[in-house]
C-alpha positions in Angstrom: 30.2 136.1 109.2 27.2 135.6 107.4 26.6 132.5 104.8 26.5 133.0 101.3 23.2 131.9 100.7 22.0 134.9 103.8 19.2 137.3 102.3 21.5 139.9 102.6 24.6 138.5 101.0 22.8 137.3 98.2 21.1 140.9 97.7 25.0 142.3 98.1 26.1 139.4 95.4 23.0 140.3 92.6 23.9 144.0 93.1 27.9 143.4 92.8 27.1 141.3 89.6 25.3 144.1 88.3 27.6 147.0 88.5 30.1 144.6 86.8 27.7 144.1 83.9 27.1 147.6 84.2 30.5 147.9 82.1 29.9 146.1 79.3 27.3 148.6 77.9 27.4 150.5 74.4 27.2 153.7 76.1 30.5 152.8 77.8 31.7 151.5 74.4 31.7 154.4 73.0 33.4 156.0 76.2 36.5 154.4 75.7 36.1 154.4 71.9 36.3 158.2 72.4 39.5 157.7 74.6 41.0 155.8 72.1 40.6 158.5 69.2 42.8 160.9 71.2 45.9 159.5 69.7 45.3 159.4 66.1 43.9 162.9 66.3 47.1 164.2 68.3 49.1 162.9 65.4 47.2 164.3 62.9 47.1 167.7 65.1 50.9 167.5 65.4 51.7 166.6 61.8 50.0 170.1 60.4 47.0 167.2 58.9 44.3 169.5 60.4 41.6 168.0 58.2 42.1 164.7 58.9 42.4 165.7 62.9 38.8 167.8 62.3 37.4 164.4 61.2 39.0 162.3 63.7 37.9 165.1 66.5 34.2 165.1 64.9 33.9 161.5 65.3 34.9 161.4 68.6 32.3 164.3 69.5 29.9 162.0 67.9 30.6 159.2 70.1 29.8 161.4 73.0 26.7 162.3 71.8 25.4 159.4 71.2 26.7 157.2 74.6 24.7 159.9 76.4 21.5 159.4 74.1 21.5 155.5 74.1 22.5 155.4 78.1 18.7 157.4 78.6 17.1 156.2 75.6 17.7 152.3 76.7 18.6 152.5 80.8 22.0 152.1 80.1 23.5 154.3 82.4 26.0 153.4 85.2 28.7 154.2 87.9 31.0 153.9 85.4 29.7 155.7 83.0 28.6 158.8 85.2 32.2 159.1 85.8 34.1 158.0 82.8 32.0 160.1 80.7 33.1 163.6 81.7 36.9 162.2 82.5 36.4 161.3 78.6 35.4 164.5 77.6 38.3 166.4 79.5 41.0 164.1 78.6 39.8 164.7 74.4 39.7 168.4 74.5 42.4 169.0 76.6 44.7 167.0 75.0 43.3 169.2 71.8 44.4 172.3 73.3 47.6 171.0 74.5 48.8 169.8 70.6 47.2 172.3 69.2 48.9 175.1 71.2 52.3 173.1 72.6 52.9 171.0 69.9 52.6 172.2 66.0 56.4 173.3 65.5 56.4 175.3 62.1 52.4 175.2 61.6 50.0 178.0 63.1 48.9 177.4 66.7 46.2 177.9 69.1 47.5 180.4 72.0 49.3 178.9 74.9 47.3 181.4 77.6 44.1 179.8 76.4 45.2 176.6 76.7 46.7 177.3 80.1 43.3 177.8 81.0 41.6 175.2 79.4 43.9 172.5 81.5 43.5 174.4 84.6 39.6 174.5 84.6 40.3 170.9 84.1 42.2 170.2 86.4 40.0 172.1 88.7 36.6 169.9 88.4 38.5 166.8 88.2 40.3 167.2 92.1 37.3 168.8 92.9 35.2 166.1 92.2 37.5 163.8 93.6 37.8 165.7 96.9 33.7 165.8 96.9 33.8 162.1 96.3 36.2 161.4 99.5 33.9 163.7 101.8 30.4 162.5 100.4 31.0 159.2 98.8 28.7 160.3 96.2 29.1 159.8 92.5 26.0 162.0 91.8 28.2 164.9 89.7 26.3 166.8 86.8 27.0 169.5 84.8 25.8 172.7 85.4 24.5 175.0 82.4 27.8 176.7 82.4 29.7 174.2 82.2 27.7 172.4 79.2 28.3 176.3 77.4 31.6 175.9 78.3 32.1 172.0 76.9 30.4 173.3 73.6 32.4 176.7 72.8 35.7 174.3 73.4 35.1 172.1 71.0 33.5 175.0 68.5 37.0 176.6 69.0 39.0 173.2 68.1 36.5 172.9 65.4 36.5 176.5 64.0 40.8 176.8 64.5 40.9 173.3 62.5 38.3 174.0 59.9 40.8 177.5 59.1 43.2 175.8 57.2 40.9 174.8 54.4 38.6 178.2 55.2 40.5 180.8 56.3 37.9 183.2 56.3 37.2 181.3 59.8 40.4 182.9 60.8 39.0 186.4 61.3 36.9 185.2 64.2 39.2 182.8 65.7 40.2 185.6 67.7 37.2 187.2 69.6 36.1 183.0 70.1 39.5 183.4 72.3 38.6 185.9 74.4 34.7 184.1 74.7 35.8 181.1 75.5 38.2 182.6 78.6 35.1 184.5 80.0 32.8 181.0 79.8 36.0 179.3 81.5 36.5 182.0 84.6 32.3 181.6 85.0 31.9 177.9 84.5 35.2 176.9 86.7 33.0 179.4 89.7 30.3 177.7 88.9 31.5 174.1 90.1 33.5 175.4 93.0 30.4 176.5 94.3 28.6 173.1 93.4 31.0 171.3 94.9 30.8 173.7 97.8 27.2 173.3 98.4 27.5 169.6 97.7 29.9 169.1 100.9 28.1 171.1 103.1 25.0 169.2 102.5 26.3 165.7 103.0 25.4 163.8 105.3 28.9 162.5 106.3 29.9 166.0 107.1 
């Protein structure tokens, strides 16, 4: 066993204290900030408050866009963040779909096939990335283009289907958005099969 004060165990030490550190950032804030705006927009979402839920829902967008600005703009960025991040992301919008579709009792509601396939893509990338992380050990997930179209015509759906109760002219399009956002969902769920796919194959571990 080597002594605490070896090169190496000191190196392994500074390194440990930084990833620790790495977790009190603003980007990572803002993260769990996000995660923690999923409940008062789900009771908004339930209660028929759609406004108030379209605010709640915009501010937690917000927060997303500006953890990923400040982790680049100020060398925030970190293990934690890489993967909390897009965990963040899924957990907000799919818990959107879910009330939104499973949940409004009396008040209109978002289909539950679209939803159905909203989770699923979910579900998807996150035990894919997991089962890329067991093989390669690596943490070095990133969207693809697909999937960033994807992320945006989700939340321009929950955006557009809350906005209709005080516009309902948005209501005429809510429909073809539907059948858009299914299409980007079948591409961008093939897209990240085959990253993941390509990212196995390449590892070194394999």
């Amino acid at each position: 066993m080597l002594p605490r004060n070896h090169p190496e165990v000191s190196t392994a030490l500074v390194e440990n204290r930084a990833e620790r550190a790495a977790w009190r950032t603003v980007p990572n804030l803002l993260t769990l900030l996000r995660l923690a705006l999923v409940g008062p927009f789900a009771w908004f979402a339930i209660a028929g408050r759609d406004m108030e839920a379209l605010v709640v829902f915009a501010s937690a967008g917000l927060t997303d866009a500006f953890d990923g600005y400040i982790a680049r703009r100020f060398g925030q960025r970190s293990r934690f963040g890489r993967l909390a991040d897009p965990v963040a992301d899924k957990i907000l919008t799919s818990t959107a779909f879910i009330v939104l579709s499973a949940c409004r009792g009396q008040f209109v509601s978002l289909p539950l096939w679209l939803m159905a396939a909203v989770v699923l893509r979910d579900v998807l990338i996150l035990a894919g990335c997991f089962v890329v992380y067991l093989v390669t050990r690596s943490t070095a997930f990133r969207p693809t283009l697909s999937g960033k179209i994807n992320t945006i015509l989700e939340i321009f759906t929950i955006v557009c289907f809350l906005a209709a109760a005080s516009l309902p002219a948005i209501s005429q399009v809510l429909g073809p958005l539907y059948l858009v956002l299914l299409v980007s969902i079948v591409i961008s769920a093939t897209g990240y099969v085959l990253l993941g796919s390509h990212m196995i194959r390449n590892s070194p571990r394999v």
